[in-house]
C-alpha positions as CSV (number, residue, x, y, z in Angstrom):
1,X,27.4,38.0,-18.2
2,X,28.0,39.3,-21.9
3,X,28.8,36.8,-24.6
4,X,32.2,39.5,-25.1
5,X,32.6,39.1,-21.5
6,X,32.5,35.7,-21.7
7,X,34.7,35.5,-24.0
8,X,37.2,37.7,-22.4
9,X,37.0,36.0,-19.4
10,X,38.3,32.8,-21.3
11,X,41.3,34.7,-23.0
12,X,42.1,36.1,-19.7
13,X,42.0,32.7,-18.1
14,X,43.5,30.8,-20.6
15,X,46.5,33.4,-21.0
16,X,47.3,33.2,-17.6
17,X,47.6,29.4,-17.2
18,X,50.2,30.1,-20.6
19,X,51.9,32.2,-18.7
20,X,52.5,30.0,-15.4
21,X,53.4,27.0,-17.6
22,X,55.6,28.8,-19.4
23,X,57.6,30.2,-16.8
24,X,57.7,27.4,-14.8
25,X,58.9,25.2,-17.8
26,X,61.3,27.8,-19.1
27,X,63.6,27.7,-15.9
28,X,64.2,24.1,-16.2
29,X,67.1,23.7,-17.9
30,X,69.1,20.8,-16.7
31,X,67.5,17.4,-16.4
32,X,69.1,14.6,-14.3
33,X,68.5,11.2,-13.3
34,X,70.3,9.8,-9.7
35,X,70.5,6.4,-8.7
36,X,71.2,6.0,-5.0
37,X,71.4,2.6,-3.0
38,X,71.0,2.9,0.4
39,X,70.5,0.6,3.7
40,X,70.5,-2.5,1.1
41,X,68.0,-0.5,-1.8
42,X,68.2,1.0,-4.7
43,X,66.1,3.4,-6.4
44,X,66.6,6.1,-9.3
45,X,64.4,9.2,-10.1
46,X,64.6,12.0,-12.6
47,X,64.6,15.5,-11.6
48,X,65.1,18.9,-14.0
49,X,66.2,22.7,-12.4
50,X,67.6,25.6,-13.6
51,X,71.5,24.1,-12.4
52,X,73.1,20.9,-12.8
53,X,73.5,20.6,-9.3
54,X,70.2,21.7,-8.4
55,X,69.0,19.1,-10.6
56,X,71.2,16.3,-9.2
57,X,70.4,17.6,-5.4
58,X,66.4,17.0,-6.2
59,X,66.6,14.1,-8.0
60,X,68.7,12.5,-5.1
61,X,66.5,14.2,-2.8
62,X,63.1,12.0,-4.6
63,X,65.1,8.5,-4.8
64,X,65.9,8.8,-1.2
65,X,62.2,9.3,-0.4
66,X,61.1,5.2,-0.6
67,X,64.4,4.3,0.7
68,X,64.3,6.0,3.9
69,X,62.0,6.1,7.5
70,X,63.0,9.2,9.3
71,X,64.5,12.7,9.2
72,X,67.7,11.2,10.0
73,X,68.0,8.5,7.4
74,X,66.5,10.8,5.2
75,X,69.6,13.5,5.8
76,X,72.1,10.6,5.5
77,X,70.8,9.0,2.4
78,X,70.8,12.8,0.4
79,X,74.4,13.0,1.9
80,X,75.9,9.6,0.2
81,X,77.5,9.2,-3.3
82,X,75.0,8.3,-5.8
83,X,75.7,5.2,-7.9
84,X,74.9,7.0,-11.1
85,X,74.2,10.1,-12.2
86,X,73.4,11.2,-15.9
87,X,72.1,14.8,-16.9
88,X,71.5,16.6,-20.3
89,X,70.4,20.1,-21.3
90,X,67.0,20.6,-22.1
């Protein structure tokens, strides 16, 4: 291979990963953090989405996660009032 082609290769390469970061960066808008307690836990994440509720719905979704064993605790712990929940605009 060329030292142009080389070269190329790299621009081409390195203009695609700014591409994917950007647009995977751009549609997060919205970052929240939940706080859940659940079966006698607690635990908070942070989650960011293009929507508010989106956000809050993930980042309930991730504190749940080392709370719960199962499918079905897992569906009633993303179903129960958070104990905080704070978002801002990014």
């Amino acid at each position: 291979m060329t030292s142009r082609a080389k070269w190329l290769t790299i621009i081409a390469v390195a203009g695609f990963i700014a591409l994917l970061l950007y647009n995977t960066l751009s549609a997060q808008k919205v970052e929240c953090e939940v706080c859940v307690e659940f079966r006698g836990g607690t635990n908070c994440a942070k989650a960011s989405h293009d929507t508010e509720r989106e956000a809050v719905q993930a980042a309930q979704t991730t504190a749940c996660g080392v709370l719960v064993h199962g499918m079905d605790e897992s569906i009633a712990c993303g179903r129960s009032q958070p104990t905080s929940t704070r978002c801002h605009r990014l």
